[in-house]
N, C-alpha and C positions, 0 to 999 in steps of 0.2 A: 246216511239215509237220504231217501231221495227226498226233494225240495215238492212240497203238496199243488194243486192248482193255486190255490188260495194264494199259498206262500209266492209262486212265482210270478201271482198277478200283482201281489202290493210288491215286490220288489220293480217290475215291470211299473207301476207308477212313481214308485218313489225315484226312479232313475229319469223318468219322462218329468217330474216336478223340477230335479236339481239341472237337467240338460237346460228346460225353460229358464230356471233362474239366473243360470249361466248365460244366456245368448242373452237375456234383460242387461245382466251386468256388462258383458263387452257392446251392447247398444248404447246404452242410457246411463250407464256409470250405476254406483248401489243405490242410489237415489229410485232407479228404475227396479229392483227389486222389490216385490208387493206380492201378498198372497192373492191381488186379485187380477193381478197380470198375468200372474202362473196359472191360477185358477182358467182364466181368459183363453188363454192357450191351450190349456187340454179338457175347454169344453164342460167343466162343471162349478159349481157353486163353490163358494168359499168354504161355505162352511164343510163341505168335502172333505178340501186338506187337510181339515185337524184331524185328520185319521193317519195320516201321515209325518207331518211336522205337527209342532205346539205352539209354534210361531214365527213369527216373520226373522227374529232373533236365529231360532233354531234354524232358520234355510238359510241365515249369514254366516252361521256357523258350519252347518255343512259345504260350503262353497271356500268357506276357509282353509277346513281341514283338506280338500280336495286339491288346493291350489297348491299349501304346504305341500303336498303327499308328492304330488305332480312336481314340484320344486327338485323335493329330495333327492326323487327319481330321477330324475334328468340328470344331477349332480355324478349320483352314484350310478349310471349306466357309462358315464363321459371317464371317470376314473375305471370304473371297471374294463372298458375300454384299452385304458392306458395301462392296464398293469397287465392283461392280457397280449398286449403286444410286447412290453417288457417288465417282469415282474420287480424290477432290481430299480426303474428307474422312478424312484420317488419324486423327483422334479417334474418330472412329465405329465405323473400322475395329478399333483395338486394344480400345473398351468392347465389338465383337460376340464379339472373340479370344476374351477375357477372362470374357464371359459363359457360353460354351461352354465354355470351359475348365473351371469349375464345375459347371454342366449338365451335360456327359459323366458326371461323377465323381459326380455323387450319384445320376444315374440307373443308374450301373456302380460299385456302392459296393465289390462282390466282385471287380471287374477290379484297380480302385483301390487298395485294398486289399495285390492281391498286390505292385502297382508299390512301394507307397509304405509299405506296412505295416509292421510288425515282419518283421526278417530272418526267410528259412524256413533253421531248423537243419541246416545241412550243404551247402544250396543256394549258390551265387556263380554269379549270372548271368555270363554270356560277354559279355564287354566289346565283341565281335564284331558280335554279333547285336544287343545292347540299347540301347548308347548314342547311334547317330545315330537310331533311333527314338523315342526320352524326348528327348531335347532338341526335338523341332519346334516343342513349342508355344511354348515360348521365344525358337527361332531366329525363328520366324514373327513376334512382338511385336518382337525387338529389329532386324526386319527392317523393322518398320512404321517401326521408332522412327527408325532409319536415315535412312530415306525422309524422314521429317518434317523431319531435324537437316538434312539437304541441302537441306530446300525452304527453311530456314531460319525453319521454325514453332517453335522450340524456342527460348522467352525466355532471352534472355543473362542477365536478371536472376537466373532459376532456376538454372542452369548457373554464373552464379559463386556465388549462394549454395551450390547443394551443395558445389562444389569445394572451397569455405572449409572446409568438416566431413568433409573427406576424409584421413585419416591418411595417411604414405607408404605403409606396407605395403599396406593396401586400398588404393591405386591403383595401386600397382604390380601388386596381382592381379587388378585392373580391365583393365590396360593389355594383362596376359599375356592373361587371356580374351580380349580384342577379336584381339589376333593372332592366337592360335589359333584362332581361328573364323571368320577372317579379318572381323571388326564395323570398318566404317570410322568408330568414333568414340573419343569421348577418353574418357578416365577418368571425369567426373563426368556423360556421358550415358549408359556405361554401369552407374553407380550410381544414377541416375534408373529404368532399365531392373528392375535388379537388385530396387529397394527394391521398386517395383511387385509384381514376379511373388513375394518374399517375402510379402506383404501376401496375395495371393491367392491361395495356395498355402497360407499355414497358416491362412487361412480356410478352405477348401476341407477341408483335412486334419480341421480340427477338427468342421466341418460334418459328414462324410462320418465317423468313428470319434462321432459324439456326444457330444461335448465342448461343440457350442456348445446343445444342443440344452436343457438349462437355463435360458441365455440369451437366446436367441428364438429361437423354434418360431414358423412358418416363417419363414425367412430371407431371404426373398426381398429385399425392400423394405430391408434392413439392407446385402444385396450391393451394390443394385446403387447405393445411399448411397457405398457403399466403391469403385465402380468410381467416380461422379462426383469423389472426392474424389483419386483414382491419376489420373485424365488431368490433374485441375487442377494435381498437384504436378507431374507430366510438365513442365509449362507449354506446352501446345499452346496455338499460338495457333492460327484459325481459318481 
């Protein structure tokens, strides 16, 4: 059914609200997010927007889930990518994941940021909205990794060494993730999985807040060292 005037005017503002909130947040940091900035920008009263959002909360949330979403995407167009040029090559697949994954974030440092930054005071994202959209890029990797453990590319050598350096608690909270996320693998492929996206993850974080950026400016050539040396611990065979 087609979308009414009505309908297409409030979607047509609520997209001009979140575009405002966005350009506040890569200005002025979230600190810069305000219903009366956004209001400011497109010309009407505050009390306007509560026909749109419920609150200033609700437009941190919508900018979250969009950032997530935007994340995912990026991830899973880079793999899809790679599996389109080879569908067989699992390795390649997870170093394009992985590339992107980084790539997003430092070209979206004020997306990133809100994701991953210091808590915003008073804010708690909705467990609803946020969580199956942050985990994709994850789900996407440990989906690849999946794939690989079943082709049976995943060195038994590497898999009993990690298991050797596996405590009980951490594999039994290995064991819990894989259920809950339903991962059909064991404890020590999902600590292969895990160590990975830690590795590139607080790369990424340090890169993206300027932590690493003392240490080499730019990073590129350092990353993508760090992604050859994440597949080889994986133990993909080829």
């Amino acid at each position: 059914m087609a979308a009414t005037v009505r309908e297409r005017r409030r979607q047509e503002t609520t997209d001009a609200i979140l575009r405002s909130a966005r350009t506040h947040l890569e200005q002025a940091g979230v600190e810069g997010v305000t219903l009366r900035a956004v209001a400011r920008d497109l010309g009407i009263a505050v009390s306007a927007l509560y026909r749109y959002v419920d609150s200033r909360d609700d437009l941190l949330t919508e900018l979250l889930v969009e950032a997530f979403t935007e994340h995912g995407d990026a991830v899973d167009a880079a793999v899809d990518s790679a599996l389109a040029d080879d569908p067989d090559d699992v390795a390649a697949a997870i170093t394009a994941g992985l590339r992107a994954y980084r790539a997003w974030s430092v070209a979206h440092a004020a997306q990133f940021g809100l994701a991953f930054g210091a808590p915003v005071p008073g804010y708690h994202a909705p467990a609803g909205r946020t969580i199956a959209v942050a985990v994709r890029p994850g789900s996407r990797i440990m989906a690849l990794l999946a794939t690989a453990y079943a082709r049976g590319l995943v060195d038994d050598d590497v898999l009993t060494a990690r298991a050797s350096t596996l405590d009980d608690g951490t594999a039994a909270g290995f064991d819990a993730l894989a259920a809950r996320q339903s991962y059909p693998l064991p404890a020590p492929v999902i600590a292969l999985a895990v160590d990975a996206f830690v590795r590139v993850h607080g790369f990424t974080v340090m890169e993206v807040f300027g932590q690493l950026r003392p240490l080499v400016s730019p990073a590129d050539a350092y990353y993508e060292q760090l992604l050859r040396e994440i597949v080889a611990t994986l133990g993909l065979h080829a």
